[in-house]
C-alpha positions in Angstrom: -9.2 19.7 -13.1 -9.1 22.7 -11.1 -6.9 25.6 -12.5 -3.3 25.8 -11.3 -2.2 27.9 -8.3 1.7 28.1 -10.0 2.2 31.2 -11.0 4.6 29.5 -13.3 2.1 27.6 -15.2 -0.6 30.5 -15.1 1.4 32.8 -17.3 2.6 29.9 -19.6 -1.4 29.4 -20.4 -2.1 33.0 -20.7 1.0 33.6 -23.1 -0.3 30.5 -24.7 -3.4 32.3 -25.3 -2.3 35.2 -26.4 0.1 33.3 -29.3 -3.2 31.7 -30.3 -5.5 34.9 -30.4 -2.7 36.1 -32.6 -2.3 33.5 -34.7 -5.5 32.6 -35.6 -6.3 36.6 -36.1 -3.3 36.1 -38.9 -4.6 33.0 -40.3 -8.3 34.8 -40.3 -7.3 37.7 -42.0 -5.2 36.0 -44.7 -7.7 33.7 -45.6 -10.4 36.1 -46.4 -7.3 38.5 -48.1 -6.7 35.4 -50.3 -10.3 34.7 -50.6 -10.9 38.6 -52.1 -8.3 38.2 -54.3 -8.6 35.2 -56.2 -12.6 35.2 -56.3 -13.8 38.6 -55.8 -11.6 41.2 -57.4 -8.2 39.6 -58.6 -6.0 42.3 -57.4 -3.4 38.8 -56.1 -1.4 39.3 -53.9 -2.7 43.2 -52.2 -6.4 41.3 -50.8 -3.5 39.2 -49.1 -1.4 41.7 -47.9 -4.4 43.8 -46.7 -5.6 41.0 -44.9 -2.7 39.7 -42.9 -2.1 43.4 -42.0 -5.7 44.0 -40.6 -5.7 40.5 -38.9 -2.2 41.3 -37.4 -3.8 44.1 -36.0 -7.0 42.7 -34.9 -4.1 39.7 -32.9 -2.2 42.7 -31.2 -5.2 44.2 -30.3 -6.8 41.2 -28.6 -2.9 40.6 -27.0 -3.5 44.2 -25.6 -7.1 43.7 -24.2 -6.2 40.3 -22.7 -3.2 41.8 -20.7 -5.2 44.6 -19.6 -6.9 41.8 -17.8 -4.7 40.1 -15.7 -3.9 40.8 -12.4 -1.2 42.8 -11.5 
Protein backbone atom coordinates (compact mmCIF):
# COMPACT_ATOMS: atom_id res chain seq x y z
CA UNK A 1 0.00 0.00 0.00
CA UNK A 2 1.64 3.02 -0.91
CA UNK A 3 1.99 5.72 1.88
CA UNK A 4 -0.69 8.42 2.08
CA UNK A 5 -0.50 11.74 0.39
CA UNK A 6 -3.07 13.38 3.28
CA UNK A 7 -1.28 15.45 5.16
CA UNK A 8 -3.92 14.59 7.64
CA UNK A 9 -3.10 11.00 7.97
CA UNK A 10 0.84 11.62 7.67
CA UNK A 11 1.06 13.47 11.01
CA UNK A 12 -1.51 11.10 12.73
CA UNK A 13 1.28 8.12 11.86
CA UNK A 14 4.19 10.19 12.85
CA UNK A 15 2.51 11.30 16.30
CA UNK A 16 1.61 7.65 16.45
CA UNK A 17 5.20 6.93 16.32
CA UNK A 18 6.35 9.20 18.42
CA UNK A 19 3.69 7.91 21.40
CA UNK A 20 5.20 4.52 20.71
CA UNK A 21 9.00 5.49 20.80
CA UNK A 22 7.98 6.95 24.08
CA UNK A 23 6.18 4.42 25.42
CA UNK A 24 8.12 1.57 24.90
CA UNK A 25 11.35 3.80 26.13
CA UNK A 26 9.12 3.89 29.54
CA UNK A 27 8.20 0.31 29.54
CA UNK A 28 12.15 -0.41 28.65
CA UNK A 29 13.51 1.51 31.26
CA UNK A 30 11.11 0.28 34.02
CA UNK A 31 11.51 -3.11 33.34
CA UNK A 32 15.19 -3.24 33.73
CA UNK A 33 14.68 -0.58 36.94
CA UNK A 34 12.40 -3.34 38.37
CA UNK A 35 14.68 -5.99 37.20
CA UNK A 36 17.91 -4.18 39.30
CA UNK A 37 15.89 -3.93 42.14
CA UNK A 38 14.36 -7.08 42.98
CA UNK A 39 17.37 -9.42 41.61
CA UNK A 40 20.47 -7.38 41.60
CA UNK A 41 20.62 -4.98 44.47
CA UNK A 42 17.26 -4.76 46.36
CA UNK A 43 17.21 -1.11 46.72
CA UNK A 44 12.84 -1.56 45.64
CA UNK A 45 11.42 0.88 44.55
CA UNK A 46 14.73 3.61 43.51
CA UNK A 47 16.13 0.76 40.43
CA UNK A 48 12.40 1.64 39.38
CA UNK A 49 12.32 5.07 39.77
CA UNK A 50 15.81 5.47 38.16
CA UNK A 51 14.66 3.56 35.41
CA UNK A 52 11.44 5.10 34.26
CA UNK A 53 13.33 8.49 34.66
CA UNK A 54 16.22 7.44 32.25
CA UNK A 55 13.71 5.71 29.80
CA UNK A 56 11.51 8.90 29.90
CA UNK A 57 14.40 10.51 28.81
CA UNK A 58 15.74 8.28 26.39
CA UNK A 59 11.43 8.57 24.84
CA UNK A 60 11.76 12.50 24.74
CA UNK A 61 14.88 12.23 23.25
CA UNK A 62 13.91 9.94 20.30
CA UNK A 63 10.44 12.40 20.10
CA UNK A 64 13.05 15.25 19.66
CA UNK A 65 15.33 13.42 16.98
CA UNK A 66 12.23 12.23 15.06
CA UNK A 67 10.74 15.81 14.76
CA UNK A 68 13.98 17.12 13.72
CA UNK A 69 13.19 14.93 10.80
CA UNK A 70 10.23 15.87 9.23
CA UNK A 71 9.68 18.24 6.81
CA UNK A 72 8.86 21.57 7.45
Amino acid sequence: MPPSTDPFYAGLGQALRVGTEVLAALIVGGGLGWVADTYLFNTSPWGMVVGLVLGGAAGVRNAYRAAQRWPS
